[in-house]
Backbone as JSON, one array per atom type, in Angstrom:
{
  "sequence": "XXXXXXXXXXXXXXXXXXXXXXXXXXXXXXXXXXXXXXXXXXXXXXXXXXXXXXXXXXXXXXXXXXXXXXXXXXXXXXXXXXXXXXXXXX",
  "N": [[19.06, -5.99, 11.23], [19.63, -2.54, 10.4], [18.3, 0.59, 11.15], [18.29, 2.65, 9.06], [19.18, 1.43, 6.74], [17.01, -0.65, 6.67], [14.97, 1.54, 6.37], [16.15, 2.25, 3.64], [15.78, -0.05, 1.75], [12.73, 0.02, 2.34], [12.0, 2.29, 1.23], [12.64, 1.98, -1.4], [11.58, -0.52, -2.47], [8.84, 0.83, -2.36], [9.7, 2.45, -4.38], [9.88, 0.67, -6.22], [6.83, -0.58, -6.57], [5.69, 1.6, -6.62], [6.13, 2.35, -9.52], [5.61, -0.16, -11.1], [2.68, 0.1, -10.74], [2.18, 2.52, -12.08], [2.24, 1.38, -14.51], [0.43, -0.54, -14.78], [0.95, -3.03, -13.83], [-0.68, -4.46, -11.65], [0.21, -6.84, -9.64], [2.61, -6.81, -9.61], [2.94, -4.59, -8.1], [1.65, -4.76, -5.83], [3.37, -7.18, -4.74], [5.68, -5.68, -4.72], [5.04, -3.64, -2.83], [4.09, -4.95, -0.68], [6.4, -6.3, 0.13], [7.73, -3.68, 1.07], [6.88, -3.07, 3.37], [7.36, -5.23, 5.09], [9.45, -3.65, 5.99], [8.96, -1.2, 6.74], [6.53, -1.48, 8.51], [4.41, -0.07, 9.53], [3.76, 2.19, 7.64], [2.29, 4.75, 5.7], [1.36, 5.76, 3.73], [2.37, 3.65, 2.03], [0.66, 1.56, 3.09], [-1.15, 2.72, 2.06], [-1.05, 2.46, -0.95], [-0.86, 0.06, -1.42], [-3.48, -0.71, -0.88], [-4.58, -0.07, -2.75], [-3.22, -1.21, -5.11], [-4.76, -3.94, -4.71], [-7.37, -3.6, -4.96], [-7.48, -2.86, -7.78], [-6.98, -5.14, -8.42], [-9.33, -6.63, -8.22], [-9.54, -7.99, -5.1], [-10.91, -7.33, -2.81], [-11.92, -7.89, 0.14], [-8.7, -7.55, 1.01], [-7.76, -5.34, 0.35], [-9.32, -3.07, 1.73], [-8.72, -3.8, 4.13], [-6.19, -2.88, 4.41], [-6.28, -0.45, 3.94], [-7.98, 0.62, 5.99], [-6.1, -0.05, 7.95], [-4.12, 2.36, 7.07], [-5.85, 4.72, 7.66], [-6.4, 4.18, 10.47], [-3.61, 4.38, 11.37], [-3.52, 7.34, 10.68], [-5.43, 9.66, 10.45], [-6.26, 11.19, 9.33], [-5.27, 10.89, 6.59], [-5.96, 11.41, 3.53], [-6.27, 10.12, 0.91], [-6.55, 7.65, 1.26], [-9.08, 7.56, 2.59], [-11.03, 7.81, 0.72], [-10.36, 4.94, -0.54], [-11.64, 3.33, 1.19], [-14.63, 4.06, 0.35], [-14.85, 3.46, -2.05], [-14.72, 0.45, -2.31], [-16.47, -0.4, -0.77], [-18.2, 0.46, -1.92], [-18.39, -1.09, -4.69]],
  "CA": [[19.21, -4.95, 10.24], [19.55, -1.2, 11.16], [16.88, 1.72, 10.6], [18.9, 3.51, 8.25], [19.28, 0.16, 6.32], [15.28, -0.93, 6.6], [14.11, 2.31, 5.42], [16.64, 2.11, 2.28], [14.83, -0.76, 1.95], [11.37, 0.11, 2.25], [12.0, 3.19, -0.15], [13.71, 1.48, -2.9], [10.81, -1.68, -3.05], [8.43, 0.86, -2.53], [9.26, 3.24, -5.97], [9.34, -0.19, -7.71], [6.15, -0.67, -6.16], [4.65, 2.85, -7.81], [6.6, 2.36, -11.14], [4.77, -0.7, -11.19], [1.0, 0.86, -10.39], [1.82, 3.25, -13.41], [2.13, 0.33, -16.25], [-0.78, -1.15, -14.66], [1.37, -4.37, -13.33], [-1.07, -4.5, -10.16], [0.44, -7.9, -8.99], [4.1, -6.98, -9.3], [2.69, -3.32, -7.06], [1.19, -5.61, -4.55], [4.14, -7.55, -4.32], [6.39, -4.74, -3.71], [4.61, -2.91, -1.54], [4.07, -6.11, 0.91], [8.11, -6.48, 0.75], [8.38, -2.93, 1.62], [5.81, -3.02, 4.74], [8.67, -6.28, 5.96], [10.87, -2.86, 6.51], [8.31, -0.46, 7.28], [5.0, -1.9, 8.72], [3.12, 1.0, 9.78], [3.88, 3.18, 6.57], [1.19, 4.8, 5.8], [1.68, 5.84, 2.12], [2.7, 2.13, 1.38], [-0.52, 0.67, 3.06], [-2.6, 3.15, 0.59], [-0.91, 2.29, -1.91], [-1.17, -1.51, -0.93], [-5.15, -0.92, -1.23], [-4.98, 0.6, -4.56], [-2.69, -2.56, -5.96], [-5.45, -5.19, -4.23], [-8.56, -3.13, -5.22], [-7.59, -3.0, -9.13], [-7.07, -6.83, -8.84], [-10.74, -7.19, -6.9], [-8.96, -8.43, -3.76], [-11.48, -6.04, -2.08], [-11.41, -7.85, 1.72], [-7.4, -7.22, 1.52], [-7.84, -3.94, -0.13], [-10.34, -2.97, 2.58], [-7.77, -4.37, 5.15], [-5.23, -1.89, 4.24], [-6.81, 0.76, 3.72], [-8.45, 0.44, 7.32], [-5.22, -0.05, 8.5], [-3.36, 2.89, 6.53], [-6.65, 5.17, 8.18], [-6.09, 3.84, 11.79], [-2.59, 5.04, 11.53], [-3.34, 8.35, 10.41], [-6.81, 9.72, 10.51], [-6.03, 12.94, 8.02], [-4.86, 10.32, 5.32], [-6.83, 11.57, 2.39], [-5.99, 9.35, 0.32], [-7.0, 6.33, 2.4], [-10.72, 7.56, 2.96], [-11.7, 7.17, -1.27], [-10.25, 3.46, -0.71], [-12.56, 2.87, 1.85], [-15.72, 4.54, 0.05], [-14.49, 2.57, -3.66], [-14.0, -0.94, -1.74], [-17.98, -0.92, -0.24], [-18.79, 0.52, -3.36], [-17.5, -2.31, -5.81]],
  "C": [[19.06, -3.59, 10.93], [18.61, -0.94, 10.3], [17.11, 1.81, 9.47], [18.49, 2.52, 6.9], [17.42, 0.02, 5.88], [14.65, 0.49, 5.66], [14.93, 2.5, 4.03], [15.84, 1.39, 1.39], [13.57, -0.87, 1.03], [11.2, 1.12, 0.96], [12.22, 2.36, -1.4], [12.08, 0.16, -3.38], [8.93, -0.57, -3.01], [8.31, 1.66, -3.56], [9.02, 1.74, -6.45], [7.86, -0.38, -8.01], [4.96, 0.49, -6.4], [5.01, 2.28, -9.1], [5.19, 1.57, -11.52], [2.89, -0.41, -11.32], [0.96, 1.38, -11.5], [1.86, 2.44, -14.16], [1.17, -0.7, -15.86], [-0.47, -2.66, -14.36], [0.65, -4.22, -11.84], [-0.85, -6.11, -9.7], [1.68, -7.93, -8.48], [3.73, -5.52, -8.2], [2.63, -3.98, -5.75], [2.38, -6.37, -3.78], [5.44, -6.6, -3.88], [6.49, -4.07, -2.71], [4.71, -3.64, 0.22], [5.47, -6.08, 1.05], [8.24, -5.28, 1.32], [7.54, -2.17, 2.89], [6.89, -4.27, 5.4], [9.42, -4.7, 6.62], [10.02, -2.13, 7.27], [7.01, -1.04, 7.62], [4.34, -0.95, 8.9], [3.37, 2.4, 8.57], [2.93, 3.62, 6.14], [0.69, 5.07, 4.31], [1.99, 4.32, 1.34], [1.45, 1.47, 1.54], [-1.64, 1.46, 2.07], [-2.26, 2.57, -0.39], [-1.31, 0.7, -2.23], [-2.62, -1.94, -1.63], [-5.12, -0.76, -2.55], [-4.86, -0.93, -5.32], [-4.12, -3.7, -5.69], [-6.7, -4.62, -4.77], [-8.34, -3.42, -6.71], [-7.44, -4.48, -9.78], [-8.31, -7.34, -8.44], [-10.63, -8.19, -5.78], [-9.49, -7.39, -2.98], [-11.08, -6.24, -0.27], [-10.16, -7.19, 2.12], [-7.4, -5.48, 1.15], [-8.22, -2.74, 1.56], [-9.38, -2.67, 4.11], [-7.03, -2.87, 5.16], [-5.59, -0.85, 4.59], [-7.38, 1.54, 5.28], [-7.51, 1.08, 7.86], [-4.44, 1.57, 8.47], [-4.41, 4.69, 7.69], [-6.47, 5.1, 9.86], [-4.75, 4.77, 11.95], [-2.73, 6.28, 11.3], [-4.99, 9.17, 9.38], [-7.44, 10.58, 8.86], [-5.75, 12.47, 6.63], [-5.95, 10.22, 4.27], [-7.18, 10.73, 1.54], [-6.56, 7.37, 0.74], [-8.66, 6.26, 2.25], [-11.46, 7.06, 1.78], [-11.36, 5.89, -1.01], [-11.03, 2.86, -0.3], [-14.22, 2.75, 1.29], [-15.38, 3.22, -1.12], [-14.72, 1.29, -3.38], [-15.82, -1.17, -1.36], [-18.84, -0.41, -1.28], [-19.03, 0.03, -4.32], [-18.31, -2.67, -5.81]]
}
């Protein structure tokens, strides 16, 4: 598959992958997000979002995971650091 292609992709499964988050489907979020980490793995906005979906299901280890992960990649990711605090908080 080309770039161009993959990140079509990754975009497209990951709005479904918000939509989802807003009507509070956190299983169908989770599952989009993981399809659209197949295109993009190191995304860094997808693995927060990732945490969010796994945290509101209390899938904290995977939550946790992500969130780590999403942090590793990108230190400044605001958004990332509350997942971390929320997740050892639970």
């Amino acid at each position: 598959m080309n770039q161009n292609t993959d990140f079509e992709k990754a975009k497209e499964t990951f709005i479904l992958g918000l939509n989802s988050l807003e009507k509070k489907d956190f299983q169908n979020a989770e599952n989009y997000f993981r399809e659209s980490l197949k295109y993009l793995p190191d995304r860094v906005s997808t693995l927060t979002n990732l945490s969010s979906a796994l945290r509101q299901q209390n899938k904290f280890t995977e939550a946790h995971q992500s969130a780590l992960q999403s942090i590793q990649l990108d230190p400044q990711n605001l958004e990332g650091w509350p997942s971390i605090y929320c997740i050892f908080n639970s």
